[in-house]
C-alpha positions in Angstrom: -2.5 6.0 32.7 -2.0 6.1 29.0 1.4 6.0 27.5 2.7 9.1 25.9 2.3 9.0 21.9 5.7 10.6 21.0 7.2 7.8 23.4 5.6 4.7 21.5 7.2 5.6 18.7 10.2 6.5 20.4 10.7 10.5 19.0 10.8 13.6 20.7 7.6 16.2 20.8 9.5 18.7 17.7 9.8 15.3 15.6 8.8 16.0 11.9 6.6 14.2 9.8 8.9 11.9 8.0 10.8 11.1 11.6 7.1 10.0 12.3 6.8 8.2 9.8 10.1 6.5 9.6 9.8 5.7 13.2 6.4 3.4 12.4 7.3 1.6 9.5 9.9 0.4 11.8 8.2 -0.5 14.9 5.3 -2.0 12.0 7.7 -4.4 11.1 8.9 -5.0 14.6 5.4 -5.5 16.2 2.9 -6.6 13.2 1.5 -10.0 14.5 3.0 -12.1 11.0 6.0 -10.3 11.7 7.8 -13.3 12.4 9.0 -14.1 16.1 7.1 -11.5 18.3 6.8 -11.4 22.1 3.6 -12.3 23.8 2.3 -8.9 24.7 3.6 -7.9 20.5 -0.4 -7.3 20.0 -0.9 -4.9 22.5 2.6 -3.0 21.3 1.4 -3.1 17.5 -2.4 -1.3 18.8 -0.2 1.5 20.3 1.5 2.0 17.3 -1.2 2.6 15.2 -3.3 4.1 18.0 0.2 7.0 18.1 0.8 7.1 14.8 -2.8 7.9 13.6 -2.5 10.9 15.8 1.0 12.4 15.6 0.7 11.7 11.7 -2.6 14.4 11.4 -1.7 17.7 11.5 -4.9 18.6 13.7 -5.0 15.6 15.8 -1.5 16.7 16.8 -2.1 20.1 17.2 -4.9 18.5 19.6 -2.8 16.0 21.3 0.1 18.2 22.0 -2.9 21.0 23.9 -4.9 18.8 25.6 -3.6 15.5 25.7 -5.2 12.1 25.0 -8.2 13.9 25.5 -7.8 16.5 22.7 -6.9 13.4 20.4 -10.2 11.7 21.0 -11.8 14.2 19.5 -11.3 12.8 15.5 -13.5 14.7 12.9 -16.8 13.3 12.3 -17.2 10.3 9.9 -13.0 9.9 10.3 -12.4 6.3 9.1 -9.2 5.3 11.5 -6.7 2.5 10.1 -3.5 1.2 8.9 -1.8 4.1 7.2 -4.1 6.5 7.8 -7.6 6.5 6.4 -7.9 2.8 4.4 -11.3 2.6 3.0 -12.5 -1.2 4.3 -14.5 -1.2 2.2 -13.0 -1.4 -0.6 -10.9 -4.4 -0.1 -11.7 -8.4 0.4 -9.9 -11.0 -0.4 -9.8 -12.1 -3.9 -9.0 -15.8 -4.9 -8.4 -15.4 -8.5 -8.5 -17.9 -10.3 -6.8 -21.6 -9.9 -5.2 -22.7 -6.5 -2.0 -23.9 -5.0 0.0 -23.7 -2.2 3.4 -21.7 -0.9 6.0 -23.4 -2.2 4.9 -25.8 -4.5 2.7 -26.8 -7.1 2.4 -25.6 -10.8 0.3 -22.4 -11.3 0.9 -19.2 -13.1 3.2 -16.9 -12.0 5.2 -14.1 -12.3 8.6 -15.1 -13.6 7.7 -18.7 -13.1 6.6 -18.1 -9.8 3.9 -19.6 -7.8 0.5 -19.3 -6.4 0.1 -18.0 -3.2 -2.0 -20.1 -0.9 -5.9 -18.4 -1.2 -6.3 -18.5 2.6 -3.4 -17.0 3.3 -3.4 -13.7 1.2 -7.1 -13.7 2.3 -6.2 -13.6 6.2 -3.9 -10.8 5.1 -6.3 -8.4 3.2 -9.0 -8.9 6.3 -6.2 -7.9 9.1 -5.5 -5.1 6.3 -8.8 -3.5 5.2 -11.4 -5.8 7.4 -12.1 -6.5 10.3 -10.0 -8.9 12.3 -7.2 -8.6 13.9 -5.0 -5.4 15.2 -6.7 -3.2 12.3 -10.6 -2.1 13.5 -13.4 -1.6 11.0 -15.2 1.8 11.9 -18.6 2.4 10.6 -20.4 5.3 9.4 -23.5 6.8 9.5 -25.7 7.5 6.4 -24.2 10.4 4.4 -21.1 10.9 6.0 -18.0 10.6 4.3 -14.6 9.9 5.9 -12.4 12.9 6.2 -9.0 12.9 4.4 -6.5 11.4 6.0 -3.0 12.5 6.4 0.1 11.7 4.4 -0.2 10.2 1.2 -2.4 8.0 1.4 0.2 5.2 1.1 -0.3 1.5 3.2 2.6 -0.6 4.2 1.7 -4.2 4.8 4.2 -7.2 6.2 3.5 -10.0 4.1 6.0 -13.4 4.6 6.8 -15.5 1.6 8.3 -18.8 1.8 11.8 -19.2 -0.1 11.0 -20.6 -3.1 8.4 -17.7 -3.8 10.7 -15.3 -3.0 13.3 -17.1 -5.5 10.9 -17.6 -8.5 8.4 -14.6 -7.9 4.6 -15.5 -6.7 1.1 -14.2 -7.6 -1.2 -12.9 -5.0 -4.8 -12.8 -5.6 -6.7 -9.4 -4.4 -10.3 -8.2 -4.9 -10.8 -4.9 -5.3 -14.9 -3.7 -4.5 -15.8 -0.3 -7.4 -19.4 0.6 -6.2 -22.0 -2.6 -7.5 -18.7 -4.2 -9.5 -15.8 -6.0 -8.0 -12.2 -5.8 -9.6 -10.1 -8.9 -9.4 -6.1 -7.9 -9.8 -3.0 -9.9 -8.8 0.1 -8.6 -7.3 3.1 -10.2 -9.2 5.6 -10.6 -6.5 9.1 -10.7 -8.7 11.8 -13.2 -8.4 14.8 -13.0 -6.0 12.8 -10.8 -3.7 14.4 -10.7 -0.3 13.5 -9.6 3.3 13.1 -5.9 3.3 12.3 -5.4 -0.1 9.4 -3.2 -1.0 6.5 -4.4 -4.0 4.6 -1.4 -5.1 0.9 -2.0 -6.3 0.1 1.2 -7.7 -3.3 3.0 -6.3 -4.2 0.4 -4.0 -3.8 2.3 -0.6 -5.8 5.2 1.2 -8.7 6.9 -0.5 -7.6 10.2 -0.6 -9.7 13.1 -2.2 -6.8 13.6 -4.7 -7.0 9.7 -5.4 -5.5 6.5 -4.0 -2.3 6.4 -2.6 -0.3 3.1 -3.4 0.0 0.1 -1.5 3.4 -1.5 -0.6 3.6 -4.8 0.4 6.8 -5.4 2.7 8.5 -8.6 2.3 9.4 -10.7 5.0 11.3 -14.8 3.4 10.4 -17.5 5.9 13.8 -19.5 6.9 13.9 -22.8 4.8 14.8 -26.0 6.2 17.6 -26.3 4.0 18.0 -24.0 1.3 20.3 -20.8 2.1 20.7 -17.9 0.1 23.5 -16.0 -0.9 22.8 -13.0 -3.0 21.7 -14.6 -6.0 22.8 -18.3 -5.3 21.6 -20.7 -3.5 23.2 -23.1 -1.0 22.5 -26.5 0.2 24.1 -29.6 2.3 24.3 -33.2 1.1 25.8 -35.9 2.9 27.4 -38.3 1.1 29.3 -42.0 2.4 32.7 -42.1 2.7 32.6 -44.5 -0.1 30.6 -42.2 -2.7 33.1 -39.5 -1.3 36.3 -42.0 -2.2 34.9 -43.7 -5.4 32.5 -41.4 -6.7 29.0 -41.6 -7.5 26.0 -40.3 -8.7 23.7 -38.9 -6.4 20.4 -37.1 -5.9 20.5 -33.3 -4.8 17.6 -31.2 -4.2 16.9 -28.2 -5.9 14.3 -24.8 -5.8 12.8 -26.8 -9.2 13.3 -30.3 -8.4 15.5 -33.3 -7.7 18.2 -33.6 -10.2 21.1 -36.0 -10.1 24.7 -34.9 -9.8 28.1 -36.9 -10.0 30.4 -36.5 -7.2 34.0 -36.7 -8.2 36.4 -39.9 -6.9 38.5 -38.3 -4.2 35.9 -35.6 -3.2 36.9 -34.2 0.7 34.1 -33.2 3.2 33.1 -29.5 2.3 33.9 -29.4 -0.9 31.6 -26.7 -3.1 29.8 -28.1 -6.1 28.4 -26.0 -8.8 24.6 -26.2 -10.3 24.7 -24.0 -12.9 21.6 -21.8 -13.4 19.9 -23.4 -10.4 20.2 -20.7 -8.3 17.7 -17.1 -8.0 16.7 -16.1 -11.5 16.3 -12.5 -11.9 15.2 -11.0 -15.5 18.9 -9.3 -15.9 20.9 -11.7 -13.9 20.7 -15.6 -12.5 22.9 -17.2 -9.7 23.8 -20.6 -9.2 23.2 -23.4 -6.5 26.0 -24.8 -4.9 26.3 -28.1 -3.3 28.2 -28.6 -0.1 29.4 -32.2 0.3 29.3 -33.0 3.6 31.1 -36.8 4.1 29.5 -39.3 6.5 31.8 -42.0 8.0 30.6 -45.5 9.2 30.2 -45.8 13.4 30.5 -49.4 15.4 33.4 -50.7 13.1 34.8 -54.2 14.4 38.3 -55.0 15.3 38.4 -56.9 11.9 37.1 -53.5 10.1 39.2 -51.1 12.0 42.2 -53.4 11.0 41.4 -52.9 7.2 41.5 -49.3 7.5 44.8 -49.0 9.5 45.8 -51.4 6.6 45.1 -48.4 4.3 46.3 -45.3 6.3 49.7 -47.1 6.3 49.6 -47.9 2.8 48.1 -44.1 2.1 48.7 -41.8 4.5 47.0 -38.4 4.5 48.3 -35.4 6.0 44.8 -33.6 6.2 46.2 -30.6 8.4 49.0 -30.2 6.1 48.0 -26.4 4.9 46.2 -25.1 7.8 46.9 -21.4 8.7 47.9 -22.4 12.3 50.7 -24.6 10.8 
């Protein structure tokens, strides 16, 4: 038996149109296969949620589904192009390469506040689950001389996209292909820099076909974790181990950052954990910039012999450190 609509999305039968709506983008961004982690039946979950939402979000389909059921709902109006959002016009969108390649996170190319290019295959897997054929999102077709009925809402499309970190941090350009009649239209979204998960890049009158016009098309960004870059706010974090001798003498030493390798000095005397600052090296926005801090993180040598072990009890007697001196258990 078919699941309830109103229960997919988890609202009650009186819900309005926004609750609707609210309720979707949610579940969208909970289910949508490059989503991040999903569950194994996540597929399945997302179809529902489009399946419900396509219904409860038109006014007559509604009226129809709350009268008759899943029956009343099958019965669409003729030529009614179903899809992500309500009414996107497949046919209207493939994937555009632009010009130039690259791949996430790294590699020159023109972008948008220094940003980067977006791997081609990637943006074009992502405009084919959108507006094409594959994946969760079906391509209806249409007989000769109909045209699609307008859909409701307003027209706008929501689409999960994930970036890796260092497009996020220094903006990315994604290549789109727009079809007008006999002509295609190449445009590139400029994803800013410092974008974070959950933000929201409007590309104005890129969604629906509505008879009014387009609606707008917002891309919903998901970051991909980084192996060892963190993020915090507009700075950026990361661990380096350094010897026990660097950490005791000092040294120069090699550090990674979002635009390269650069060398830092490490003070004589520096402890385990001690916060290093990169200046500038952090998320630069147009108004503001952060900084990249450097975590120190002391490695000791392992498998000392009796003759080593005695020549550093020779220096804890001559100076001793009382490391738990200030501790707030003390």
């Amino acid at each position: 038996m078919a699941r309830d609509f109103y229960e997919i999305l988890g609202v009650n039968r009186s819900a309005t149109a926004d609750e609707i709506r609210n309720a979707h983008k949610k579940l969208v961004r909970k289910y949508h296969p490059d989503a991040g982690k999903k569950s194994p039946d996540s597929v399945k979950r997302f179809q529902e949620v489009q399946e419900a939402f396509d219904v409860l979000s038109d006014d007559s389909k509604r009226k129809q589904y709350d009268q008759f059921g899943h029956a009343g709902a099958a019965q669409a109006p003729p030529g009614y192009q179903s899809g992500y959002g309500g009414g996107v016009r497949p046919e209207d969108f493939d994937p555009g390469y632009g010009g130039g390649g690259g791949s996430p996170g790294g590699g020159p190319g023109g972008g948008f506040g220094g940003g980067q290019q977006v791997d081609p295959g990637q943006f074009g897997d992502m405009f084919e689950q959108l507006f094409g054929s594959r994946g969760a999102f079906g391509r209806g077709k249409r007989s000769a001389g109909q045209q699609p009925a307008e859909p409701a809402g307003s027209g706008d499309v929501e689409y999960p996209f994930t970036l890796s970190f260092e497009q996020a941090a220094r903006g990315a350009n994604l290549p789109l292909s727009i079809n007008r009649g006999s002509s295609k239209e190449q445009i590139e979204v400029k994803i800013p820099a410092g974008v974070k998960t959950g933000s929201r890049v409007r590309v104005q009158g890129r969604g629906s076909q509505m008879r009014s016009g387009r609606g707008d098309l917002f891309i919903i960004v998901n970051v991909a974790d980084h192996p060892y870059f963190k993020r915090d706010n507009l700075d950026v974090i990361v661990e380096v181990p350094v010897s026990i001798y660097e950490a005791v003498l000092g040294a120069n030493v090699s550090v990674p950052t979002l635009d390269g390798e650069v060398t830092m000095t490490i003070p004589p005397g520096t402890s385990s954990g001690t916060r290093l600052r990169l200046r500038g090296k952090g998320i630069n926005r147009a108004l503001d910039s952060g900084d990249q801090y450097v975590i120190v993180k002391v490695v000791v040598p392992k498998d000392l012999d009796p003759t080593e072990i005695g020549i550093i009890q020779q220096l804890q007697n001559r100076k001793p450190i009382n490391a738990r001196a200030d501790v707030l258990w003390k």
